[in-house]
Structures are given as C-alpha cells and as structure tokens.
C-alpha positions in Angstrom: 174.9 178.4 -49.7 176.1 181.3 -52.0 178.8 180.3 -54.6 181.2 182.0 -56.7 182.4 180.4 -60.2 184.2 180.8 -63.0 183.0 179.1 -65.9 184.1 177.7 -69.4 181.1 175.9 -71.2 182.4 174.9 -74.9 180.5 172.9 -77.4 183.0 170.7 -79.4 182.8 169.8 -83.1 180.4 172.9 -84.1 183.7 175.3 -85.6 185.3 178.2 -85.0 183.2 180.8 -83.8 181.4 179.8 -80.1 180.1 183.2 -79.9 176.6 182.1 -80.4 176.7 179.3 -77.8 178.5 181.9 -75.2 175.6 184.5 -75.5 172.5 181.2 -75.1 174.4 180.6 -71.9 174.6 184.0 -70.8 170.7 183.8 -71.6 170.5 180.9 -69.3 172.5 182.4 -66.0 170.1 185.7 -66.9 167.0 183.8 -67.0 167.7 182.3 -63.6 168.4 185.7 -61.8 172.0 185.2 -61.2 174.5 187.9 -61.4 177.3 187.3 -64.3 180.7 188.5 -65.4 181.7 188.1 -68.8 185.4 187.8 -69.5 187.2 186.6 -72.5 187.5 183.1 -71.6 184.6 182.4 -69.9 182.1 184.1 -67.4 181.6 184.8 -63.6 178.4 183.7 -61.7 177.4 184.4 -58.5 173.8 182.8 -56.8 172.8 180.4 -54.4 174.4 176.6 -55.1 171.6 174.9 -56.3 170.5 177.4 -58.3 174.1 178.1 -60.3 174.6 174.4 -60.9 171.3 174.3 -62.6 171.5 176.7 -64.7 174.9 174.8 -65.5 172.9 172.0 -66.3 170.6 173.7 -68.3 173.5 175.8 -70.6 174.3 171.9 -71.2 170.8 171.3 -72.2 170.6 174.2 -74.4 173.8 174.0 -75.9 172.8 170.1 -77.0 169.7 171.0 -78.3 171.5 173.7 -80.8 173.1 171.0 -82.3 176.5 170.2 -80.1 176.8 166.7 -79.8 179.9 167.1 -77.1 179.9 169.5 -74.6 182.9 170.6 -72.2 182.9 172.6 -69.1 185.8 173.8 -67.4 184.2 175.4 -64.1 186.6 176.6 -60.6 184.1 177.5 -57.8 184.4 179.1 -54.3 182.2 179.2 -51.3 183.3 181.1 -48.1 181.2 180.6 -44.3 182.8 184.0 -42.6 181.1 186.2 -44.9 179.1 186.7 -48.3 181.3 188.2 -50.9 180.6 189.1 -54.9 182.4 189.1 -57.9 182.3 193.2 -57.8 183.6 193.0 -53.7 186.5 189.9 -54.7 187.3 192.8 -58.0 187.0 195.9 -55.6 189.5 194.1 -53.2 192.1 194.1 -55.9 191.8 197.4 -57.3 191.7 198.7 -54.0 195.3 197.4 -53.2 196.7 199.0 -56.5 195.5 201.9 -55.5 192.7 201.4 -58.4 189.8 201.9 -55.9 
C-alpha cells in the first residue's frame, strides 16, 4: 500500500541547531529509495508502507546512535484505495486551483 507522510523527527536534549540530525534522516529516506520533500518543519515521504515506516525506524536508530538519548516524531500520514497520488500531484492540485499551474 503506497503512503503519504509528513514527518517531524526531533532529537531532544542535543541544543539548538537540529540541522545535522534533519540531513542523517534525509540520508536515511534517500538510502531507502523513497521520494522526499523537505519543508521547514519537517519533510514529505512518499513509498510503499512498509518500506516508509522503516526507514522511520531507522532515522530513530541513527538519530540514537549520534548521541540523542530522546527522540520525538510527530508523523500525519495518508493512504488513498481510488487512486495512487504523490506529493508533486497532491502540490499540482493546489496550484492548479490558484491558477498557479
């Protein structure tokens, strides 16, 4: 089953900047061949189910063994049977209706 998400994976107690921790689990989503979005406050992925959600397990892994005790994820996904849709066709939709097309 495909799956859209949108995705907030943030190590606690490591400071300020999570830039570092953002781009190992871009790394992660990459290595597994699934399609991303970055955004400002966390990142689009689009795959097969089991696939996304273990790369989601593995950006935990990863993000433990750079040193965050605590991790968080804040994660919204969406799965639809009628037809298969991507990030670009849900962002094209949009666009298209404000005559952004």
């Amino acid at each position: 089953m495909k799956v859209l998400i949108d995705v907030s994976v943030v190590p606690l107690g490591v400071g300020l900047s999570l830039s570092r921790y953002v781009a190992a689990c871009e790394g992660v989503f990459k290595e597994a061949g699934l399609t991303t979005r970055l955004h400002a406050y966390g990142t689009n992925v689009e795959g097969e189910w089991s696939v996304v959600f273990r790369a989601l397990e593995r950006c935990h892994l990863v993000l433990h063994e750079m040193g965050a005790v605590r991790v968080s994820t804040n994660l919204r996904c969406g799965t639809r049977t009628d037809k298969t849709q991507s990030i670009d066709d849900k962002v094209r939709s949009v666009r298209d209706k404000l005559g952004q097309g």
